[in-house]
N, C-alpha and C positions, 0 to 999 in steps of 0.2 A: 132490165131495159129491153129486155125479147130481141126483138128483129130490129127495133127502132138506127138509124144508121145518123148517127151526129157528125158532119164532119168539116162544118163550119159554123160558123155562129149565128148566121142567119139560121141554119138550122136547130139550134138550141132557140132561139127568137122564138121561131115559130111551137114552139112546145111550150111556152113560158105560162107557170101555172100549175103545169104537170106534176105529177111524183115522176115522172121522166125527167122533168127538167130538173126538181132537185135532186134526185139520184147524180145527174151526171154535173151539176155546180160541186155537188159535195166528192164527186172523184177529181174534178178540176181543183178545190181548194188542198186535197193532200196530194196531190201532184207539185204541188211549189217545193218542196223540202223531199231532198234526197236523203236515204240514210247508208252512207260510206263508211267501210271500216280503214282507218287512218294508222295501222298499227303498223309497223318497220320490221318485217322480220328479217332474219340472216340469208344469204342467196343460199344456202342449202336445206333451209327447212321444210321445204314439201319433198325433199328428195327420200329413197328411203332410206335406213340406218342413219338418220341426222338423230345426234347425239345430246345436240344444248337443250339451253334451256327452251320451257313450254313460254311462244309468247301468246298473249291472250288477246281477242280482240277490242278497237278502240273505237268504238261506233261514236259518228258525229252528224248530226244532220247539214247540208248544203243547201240552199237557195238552188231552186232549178225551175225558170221562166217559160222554158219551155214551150211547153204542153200549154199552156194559157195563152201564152204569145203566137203560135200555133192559129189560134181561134182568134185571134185579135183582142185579146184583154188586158188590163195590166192586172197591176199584184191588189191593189187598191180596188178596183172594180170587182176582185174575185171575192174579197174581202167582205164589201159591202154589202154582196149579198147573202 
């Protein structure tokens, strides 16, 4: 996307048509969904010499409106296009 500077939706409007504009719809559409690791470990396991057991990570994605909502869109409108 070079220099192009998007940073409201009129300005995404005004490019419509572009590979700029679907460049930046397609980082809009994986901006909805966060990916969070959900795993519980013991309050001493980053410390060092912790002794237990290995716990493993438990990645989950989230819903995150954000960045769409930001720009005035809903989930629906990001969707459709």
């Amino acid at each position: 996307m070079g220099s192009l500077s998007i940073n409201t939706r009129a300005d995404l409007d005004s490019i419509a048509g572009t590979p700029e504009h679907a460049a930046f719809v397609a980082a809009l559409k994986g901006s909805m969904t966060q990916r969070h690791n959900a795993a519980v470990y013991p309050d001493e396991y980053h410390r060092p010499g912790y002794a237990g057991p290995v716990v493993e990570p438990v990645w989950v994605d989230a819903a995150d409106l954000s960045t769409i909502e930001r720009f005035g869109f809903t989930r629906e409108e990001i969707e459709a296009m």
